[in-house]
C-alpha positions in Angstrom: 79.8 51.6 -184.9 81.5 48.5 -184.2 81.9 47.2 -180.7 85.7 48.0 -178.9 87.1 44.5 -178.4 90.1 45.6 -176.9 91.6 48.7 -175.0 94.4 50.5 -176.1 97.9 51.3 -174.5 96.9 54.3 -173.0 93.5 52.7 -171.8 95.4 49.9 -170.0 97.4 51.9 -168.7 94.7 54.6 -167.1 93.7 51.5 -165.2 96.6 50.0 -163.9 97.3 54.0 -162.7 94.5 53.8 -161.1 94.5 50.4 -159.4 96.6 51.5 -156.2 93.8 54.4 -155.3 91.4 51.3 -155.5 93.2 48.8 -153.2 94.0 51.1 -151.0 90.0 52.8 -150.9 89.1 48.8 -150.4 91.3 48.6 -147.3 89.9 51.7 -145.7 86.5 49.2 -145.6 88.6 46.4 -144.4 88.8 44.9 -147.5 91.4 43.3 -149.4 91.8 41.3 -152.9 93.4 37.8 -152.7 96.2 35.8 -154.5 93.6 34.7 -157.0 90.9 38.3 -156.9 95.0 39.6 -158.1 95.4 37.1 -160.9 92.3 37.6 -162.3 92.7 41.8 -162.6 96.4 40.6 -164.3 94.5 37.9 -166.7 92.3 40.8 -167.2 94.4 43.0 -167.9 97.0 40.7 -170.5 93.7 40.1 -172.0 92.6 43.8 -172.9 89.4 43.2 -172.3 87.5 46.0 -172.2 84.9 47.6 -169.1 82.1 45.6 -170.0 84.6 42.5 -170.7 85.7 42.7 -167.3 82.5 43.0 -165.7 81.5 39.5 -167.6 84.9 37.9 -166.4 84.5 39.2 -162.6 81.0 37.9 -162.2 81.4 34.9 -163.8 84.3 34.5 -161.3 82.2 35.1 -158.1 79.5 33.2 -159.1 81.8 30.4 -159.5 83.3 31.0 -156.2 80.1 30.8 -154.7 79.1 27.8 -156.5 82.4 26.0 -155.1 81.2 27.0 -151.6 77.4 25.4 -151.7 78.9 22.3 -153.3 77.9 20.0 -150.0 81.0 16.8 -150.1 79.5 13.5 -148.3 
């Protein structure tokens, strides 16, 4: 069976359904995305990339992010 590259209308659109419900279960902990945490769900999303796709995308992004922050400037 060939690996799913890319979800389908009705795919994307479960997800972005279900993306209020998340934000607002995040800010009952206090928690809330930023500018660029929201870009990257929309790149994610214009992208189609599939569950495991994203997973990829959103720890490369916060390993980044934390690789930004240990960078020690003189």
């Amino acid at each position: 069976m060939p690996k799913k590259t890319r979800l389908t209308d009705e795919e994307l659109a479960e997800i972005r359904h279900r993306r209020p419900g998340a934000r607002a279960s995040l800010a009952c902990e206090g928690l809330y995305l930023s500018p660029e945490e929201e870009a990257l769900f929309e790149q994610m999303d214009k992208g189609r990339l599939t569950g495991d796709q994203r997973a990829v995308r959103i720890d490369e992004f916060f390993r980044a992010k934390r690789r930004k922050k240990s960078v020690v400037t003189d």
